[in-house]
TORPA-646826 format. One line per field, with one value per residue (C-alpha): residue number from 1; x, y, z. Coordinates in steps of 0.02 Angstrom, whole numbers, plus 50000, padded with zeros to 5 digits. Layout:
BEGIN
num	c(NUM | ...) .
east	c(X | ...) .
north	c(Y | ...) .
up	c(Z | ...) .
//
This chain:
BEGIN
num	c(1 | 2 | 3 | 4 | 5 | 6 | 7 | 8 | 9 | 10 | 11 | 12 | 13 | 14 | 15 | 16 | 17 | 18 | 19 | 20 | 21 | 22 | 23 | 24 | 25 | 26 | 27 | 28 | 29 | 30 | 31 | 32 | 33 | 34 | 35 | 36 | 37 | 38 | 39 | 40 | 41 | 42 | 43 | 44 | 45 | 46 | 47 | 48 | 49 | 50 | 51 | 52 | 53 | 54 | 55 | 56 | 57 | 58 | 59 | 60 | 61 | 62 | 63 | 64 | 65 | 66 | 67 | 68 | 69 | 70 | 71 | 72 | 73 | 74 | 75 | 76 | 77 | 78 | 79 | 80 | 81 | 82 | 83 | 84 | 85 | 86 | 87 | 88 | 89 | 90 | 91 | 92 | 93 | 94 | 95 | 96 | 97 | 98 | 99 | 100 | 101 | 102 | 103 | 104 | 105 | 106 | 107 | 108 | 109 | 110 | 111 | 112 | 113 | 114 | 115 | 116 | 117 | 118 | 119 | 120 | 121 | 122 | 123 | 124 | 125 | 126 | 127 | 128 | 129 | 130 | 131 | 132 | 133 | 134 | 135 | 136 | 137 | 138 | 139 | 140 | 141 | 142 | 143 | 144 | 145 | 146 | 147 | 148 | 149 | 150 | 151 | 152 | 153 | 154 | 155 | 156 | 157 | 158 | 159 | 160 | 161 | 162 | 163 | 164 | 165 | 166 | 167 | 168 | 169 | 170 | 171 | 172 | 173 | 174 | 175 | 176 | 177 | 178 | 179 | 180 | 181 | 182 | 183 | 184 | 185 | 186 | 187 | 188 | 189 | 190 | 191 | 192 | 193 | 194 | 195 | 196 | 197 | 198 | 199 | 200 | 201 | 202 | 203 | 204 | 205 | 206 | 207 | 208 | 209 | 210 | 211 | 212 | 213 | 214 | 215 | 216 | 217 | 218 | 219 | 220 | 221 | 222 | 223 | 224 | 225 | 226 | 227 | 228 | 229 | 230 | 231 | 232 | 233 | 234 | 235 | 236 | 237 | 238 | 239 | 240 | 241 | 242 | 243 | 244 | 245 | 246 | 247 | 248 | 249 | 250 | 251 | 252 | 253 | 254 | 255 | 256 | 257 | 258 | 259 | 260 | 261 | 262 | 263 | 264 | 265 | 266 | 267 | 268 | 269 | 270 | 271 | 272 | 273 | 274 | 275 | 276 | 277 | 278 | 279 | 280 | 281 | 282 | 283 | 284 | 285 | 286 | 287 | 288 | 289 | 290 | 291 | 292 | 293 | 294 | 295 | 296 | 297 | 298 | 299 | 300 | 301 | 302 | 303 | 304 | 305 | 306 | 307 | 308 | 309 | 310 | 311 | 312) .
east	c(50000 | 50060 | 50075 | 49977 | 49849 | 49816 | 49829 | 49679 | 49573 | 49588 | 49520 | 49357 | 49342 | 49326 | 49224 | 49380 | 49447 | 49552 | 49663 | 49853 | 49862 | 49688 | 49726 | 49908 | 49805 | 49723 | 49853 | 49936 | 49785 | 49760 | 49944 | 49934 | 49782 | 49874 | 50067 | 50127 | 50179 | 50085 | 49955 | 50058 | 50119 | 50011 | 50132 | 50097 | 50132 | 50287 | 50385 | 50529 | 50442 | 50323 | 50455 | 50548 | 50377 | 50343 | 50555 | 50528 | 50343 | 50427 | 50604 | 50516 | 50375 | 50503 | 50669 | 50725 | 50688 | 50861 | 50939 | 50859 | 50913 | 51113 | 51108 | 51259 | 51352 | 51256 | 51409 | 51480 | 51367 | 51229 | 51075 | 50906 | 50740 | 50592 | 50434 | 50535 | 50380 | 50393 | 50602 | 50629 | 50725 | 50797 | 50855 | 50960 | 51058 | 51087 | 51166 | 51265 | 51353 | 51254 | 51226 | 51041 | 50914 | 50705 | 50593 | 50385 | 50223 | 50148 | 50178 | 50140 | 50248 | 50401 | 50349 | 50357 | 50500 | 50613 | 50557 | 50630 | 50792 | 50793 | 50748 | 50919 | 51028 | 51047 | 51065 | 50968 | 50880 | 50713 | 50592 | 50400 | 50416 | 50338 | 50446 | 50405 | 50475 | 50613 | 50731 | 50877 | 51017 | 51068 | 51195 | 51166 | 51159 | 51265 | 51081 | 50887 | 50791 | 50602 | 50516 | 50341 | 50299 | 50341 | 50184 | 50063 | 50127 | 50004 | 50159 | 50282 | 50372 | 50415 | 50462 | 50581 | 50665 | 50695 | 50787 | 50893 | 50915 | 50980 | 51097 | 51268 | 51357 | 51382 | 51261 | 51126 | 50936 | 50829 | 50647 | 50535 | 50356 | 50206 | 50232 | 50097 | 50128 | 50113 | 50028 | 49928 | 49911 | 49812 | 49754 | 49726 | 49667 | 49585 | 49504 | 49506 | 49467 | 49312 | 49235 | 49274 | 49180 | 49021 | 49012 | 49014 | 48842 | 48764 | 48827 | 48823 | 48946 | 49047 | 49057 | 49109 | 49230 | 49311 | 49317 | 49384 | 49519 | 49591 | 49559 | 49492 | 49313 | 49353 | 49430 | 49306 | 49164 | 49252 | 49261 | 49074 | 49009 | 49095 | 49019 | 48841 | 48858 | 48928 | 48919 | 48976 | 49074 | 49173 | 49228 | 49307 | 49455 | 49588 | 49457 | 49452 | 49674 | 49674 | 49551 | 49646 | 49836 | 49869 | 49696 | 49512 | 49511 | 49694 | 49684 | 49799 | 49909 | 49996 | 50040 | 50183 | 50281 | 50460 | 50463 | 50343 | 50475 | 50625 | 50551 | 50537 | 50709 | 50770 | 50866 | 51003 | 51152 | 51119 | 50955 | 50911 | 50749 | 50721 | 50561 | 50526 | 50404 | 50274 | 50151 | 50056 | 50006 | 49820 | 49795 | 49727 | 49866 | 49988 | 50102 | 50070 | 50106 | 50271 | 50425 | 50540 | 50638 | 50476 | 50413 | 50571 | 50605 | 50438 | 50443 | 50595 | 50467 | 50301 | 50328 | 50212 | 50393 | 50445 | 50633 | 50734 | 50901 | 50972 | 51138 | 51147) .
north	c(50000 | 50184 | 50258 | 50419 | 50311 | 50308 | 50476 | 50521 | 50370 | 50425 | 50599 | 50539 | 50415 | 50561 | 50686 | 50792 | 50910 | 50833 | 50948 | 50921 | 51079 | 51064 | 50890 | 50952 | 51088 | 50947 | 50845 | 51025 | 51069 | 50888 | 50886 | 51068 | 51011 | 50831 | 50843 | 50693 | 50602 | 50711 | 50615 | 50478 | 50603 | 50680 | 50833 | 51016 | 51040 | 51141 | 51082 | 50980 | 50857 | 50855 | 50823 | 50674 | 50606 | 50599 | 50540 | 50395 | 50332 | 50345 | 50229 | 50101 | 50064 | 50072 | 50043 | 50026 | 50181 | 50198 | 50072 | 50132 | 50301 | 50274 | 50440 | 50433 | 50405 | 50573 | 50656 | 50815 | 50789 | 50882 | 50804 | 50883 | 50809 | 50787 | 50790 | 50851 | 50828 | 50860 | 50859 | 50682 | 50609 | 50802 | 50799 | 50626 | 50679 | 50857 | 50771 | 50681 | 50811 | 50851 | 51002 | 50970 | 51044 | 51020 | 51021 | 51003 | 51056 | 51081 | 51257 | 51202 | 51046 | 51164 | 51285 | 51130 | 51047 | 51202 | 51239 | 51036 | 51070 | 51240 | 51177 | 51054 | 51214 | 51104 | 51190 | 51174 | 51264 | 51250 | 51291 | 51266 | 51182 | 51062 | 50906 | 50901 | 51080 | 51092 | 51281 | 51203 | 51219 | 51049 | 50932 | 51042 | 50870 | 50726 | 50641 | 50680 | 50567 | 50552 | 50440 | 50381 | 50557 | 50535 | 50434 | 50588 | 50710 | 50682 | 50690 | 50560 | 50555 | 50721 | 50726 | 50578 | 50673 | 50811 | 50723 | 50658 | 50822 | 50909 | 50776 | 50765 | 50645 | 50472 | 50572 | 50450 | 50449 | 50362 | 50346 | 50243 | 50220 | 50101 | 49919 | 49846 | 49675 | 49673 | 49601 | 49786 | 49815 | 49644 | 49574 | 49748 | 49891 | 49766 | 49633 | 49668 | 49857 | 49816 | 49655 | 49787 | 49954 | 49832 | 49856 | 50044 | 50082 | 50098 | 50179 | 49994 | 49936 | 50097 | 50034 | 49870 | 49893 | 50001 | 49844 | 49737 | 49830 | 49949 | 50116 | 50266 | 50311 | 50475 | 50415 | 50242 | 50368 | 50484 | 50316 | 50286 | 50483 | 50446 | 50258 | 50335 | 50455 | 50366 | 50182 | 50067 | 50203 | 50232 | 50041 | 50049 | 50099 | 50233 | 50330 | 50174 | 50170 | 50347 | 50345 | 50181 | 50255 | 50418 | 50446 | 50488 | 50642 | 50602 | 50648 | 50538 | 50385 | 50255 | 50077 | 50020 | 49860 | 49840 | 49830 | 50007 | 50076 | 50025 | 50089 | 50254 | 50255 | 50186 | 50358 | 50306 | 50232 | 50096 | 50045 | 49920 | 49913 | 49844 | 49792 | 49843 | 49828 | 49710 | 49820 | 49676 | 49748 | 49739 | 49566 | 49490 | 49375 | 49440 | 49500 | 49345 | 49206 | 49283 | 49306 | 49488 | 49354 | 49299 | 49485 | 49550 | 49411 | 49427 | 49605 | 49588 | 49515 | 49565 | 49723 | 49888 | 49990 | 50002 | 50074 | 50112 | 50151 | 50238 | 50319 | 50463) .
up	c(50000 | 49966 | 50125 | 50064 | 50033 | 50219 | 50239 | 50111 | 50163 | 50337 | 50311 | 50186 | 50307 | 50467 | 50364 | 50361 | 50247 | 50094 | 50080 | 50136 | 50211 | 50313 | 50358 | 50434 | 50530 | 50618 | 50657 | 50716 | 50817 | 50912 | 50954 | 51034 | 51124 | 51174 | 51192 | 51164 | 51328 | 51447 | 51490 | 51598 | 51726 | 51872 | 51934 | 51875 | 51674 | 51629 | 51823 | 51815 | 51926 | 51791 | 51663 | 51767 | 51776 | 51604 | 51584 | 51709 | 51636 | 51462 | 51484 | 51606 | 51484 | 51304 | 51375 | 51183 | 51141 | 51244 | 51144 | 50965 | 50974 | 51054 | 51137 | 51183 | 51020 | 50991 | 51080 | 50971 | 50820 | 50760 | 50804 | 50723 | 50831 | 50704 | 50847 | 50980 | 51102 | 51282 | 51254 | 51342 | 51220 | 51168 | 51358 | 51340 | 51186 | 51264 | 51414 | 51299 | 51201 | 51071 | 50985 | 50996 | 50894 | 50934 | 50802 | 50810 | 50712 | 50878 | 50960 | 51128 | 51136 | 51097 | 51225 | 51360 | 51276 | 51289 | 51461 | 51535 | 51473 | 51518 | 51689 | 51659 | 51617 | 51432 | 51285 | 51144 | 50988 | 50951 | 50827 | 50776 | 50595 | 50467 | 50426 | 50244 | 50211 | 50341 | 50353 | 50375 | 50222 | 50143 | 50239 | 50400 | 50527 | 50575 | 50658 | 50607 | 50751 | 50740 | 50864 | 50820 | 50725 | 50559 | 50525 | 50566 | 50412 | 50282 | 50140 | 50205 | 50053 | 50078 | 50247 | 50231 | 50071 | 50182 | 50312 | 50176 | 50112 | 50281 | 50320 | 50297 | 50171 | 50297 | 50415 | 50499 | 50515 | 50659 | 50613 | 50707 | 50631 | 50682 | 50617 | 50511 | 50524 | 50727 | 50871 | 50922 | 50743 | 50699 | 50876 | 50965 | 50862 | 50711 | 50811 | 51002 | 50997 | 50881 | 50986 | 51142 | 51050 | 51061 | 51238 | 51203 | 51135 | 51323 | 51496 | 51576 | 51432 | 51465 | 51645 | 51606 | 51484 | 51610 | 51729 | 51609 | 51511 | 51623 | 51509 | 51578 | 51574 | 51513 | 51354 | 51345 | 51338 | 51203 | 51105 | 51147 | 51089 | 50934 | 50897 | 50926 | 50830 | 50681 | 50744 | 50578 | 50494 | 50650 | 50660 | 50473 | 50385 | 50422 | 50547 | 50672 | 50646 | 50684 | 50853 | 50919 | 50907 | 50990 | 51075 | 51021 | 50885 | 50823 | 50619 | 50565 | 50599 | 50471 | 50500 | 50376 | 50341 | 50341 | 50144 | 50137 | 50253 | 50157 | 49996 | 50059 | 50119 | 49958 | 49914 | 50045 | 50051 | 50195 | 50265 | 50397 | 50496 | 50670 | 50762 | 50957 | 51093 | 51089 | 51161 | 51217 | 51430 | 51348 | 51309 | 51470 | 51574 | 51447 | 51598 | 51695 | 51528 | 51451 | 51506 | 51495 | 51378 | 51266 | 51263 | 51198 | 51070 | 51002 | 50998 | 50889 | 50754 | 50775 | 50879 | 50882 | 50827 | 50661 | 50689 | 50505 | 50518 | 50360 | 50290 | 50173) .
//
């Protein structure tokens, strides 16, 4: 599948505007509303005990993200952040060595971002910019990292043509995108997330669902408002993707297989991809049947984290 082709299915799908440019003032509006990671702490927004919240909720539930992004080989390069949000990651290659630069569509997430490592006394740049028309000169970084972002730009093409733009010859990208071919992707958002939206249609269901899965009745009755109101459409196609990824409303989300990812990447000079986190805490007993061993060594293969590595 093209990836665009997700993009434009998503926004018929929604009722929303089919325009690149209105669908990119979606996603722009839902991430000011919803930067990313702030949900999972409970402290005051903008504190540093806010920020180590978010920090500690982040590493203990990905722990590869610290072994996907090698902050500390970061040390002395130039390291351009594409969806910098909250500056967690930003923070770890800052403290590094790196002359770290933050990057996102979302004004408000680079208002936080620059505050937690201002809080740190780390330096950094920052700036409030679209990834598929970046205002950087060519061969400008040594590093472009983009965790779990890159799949919310209606024109990936673009975007990842700009990365290889602004990097230097033998300069490195880190991408991370959602995996198609996955256990959340197949098991949990197709199949799992649908029987589960049946309970949905009354208050009682609500309540229940609640019970059983752990999710919050604010966001189980967001889900619910929505299936009312549109009950089959709202089960199908890219709308369904986009509500069961980053939260009720998101615009847009992509799912893409290791061969989609290496396609787009095929303008560089190396390419590898890896697969991450199993993202399987939702599936009941989960926790209790596998192993830390089993988890990791089938998130190697059927993971919810698409990583591609790439050399220009």
């Amino acid at each position: 599948m093209n990836p665009d082709s997700q993009a434009s299915g998503g926004a018929a799908a929604a009722g929303q505007p089919a325009s690149p440019a209105a669908l990119k003032k979606s996603v722009q509006s839902f991430w000011n509303a919803h930067p990313c990671g702030s949900k999972f702490a409970g402290e005051e927004p903008g504190t540093l005990a806010f920020f180590r919240a978010v920090e500690e909720h982040r590493y203990a539930a990905e722990p590869h993200i610290r072994e996907m992004a090698s902050f500390a080989e970061a040390a002395g390069k130039r390291v351009l952040e594409i969806g910098c949000g909250l500056g967690t990651d930003g923070a770890q290659f800052a403290q590094a060595g790196a002359e770290y630069v933050g990057m996102d569509l979302s004004a408000a997430s680079v208002t936080l971002a620059s505050a937690n490592l201002r809080l740190r006394n780390l330096p950094a740049g920052w700036l409030v910019s679209d990834a598929e028309s970046l205002p950087f000169a060519d061969n400008t970084f040594d590093l472009v990292y983009s965790n779990g972002v890159l799949h919310h730009t209606p024109d990936l093409p673009a975007a990842v043509a700009e990365v290889r733009r602004i990097l230097r010859p033998n300069g490195r990208a880190i991408v991370m995108m959602y995996h198609k071919t996955s256990l959340n992707y197949y098991v949990g958002i197709q199949f799992l997330r649908r029987l589960g939206a049946l309970l949905l249609a009354t208050n009682s269901g609500v309540r229940l669902a609640h019970l059983l899965s752990g999710d919050s009745m604010e966001h189980l009755r967001e889900h619910s408002q929505r299936l009312r109101q549109q009950p089959w459409g709202y089960l199908r196609g890219a709308q369904w993707l986009n509500n069961n990824t980053d939260g009720v409303g998101n615009p847009l989300s992509r799912v893409l297989t290791r061969s989609e990812i290496t396609r787009l990447f095929a303008g560089f000079s190396r390419v590898r991809t890896e697969v991450r986190f199993l993202h399987a805490e939702w599936i009941p007993l989960a926790r209790k049947l596998l192993t830390r061993r089993m988890e990791q060594a089938l998130g190697r293969r059927i993971g919810w984290h698409l990583y591609v590595v790439a050399e220009k």
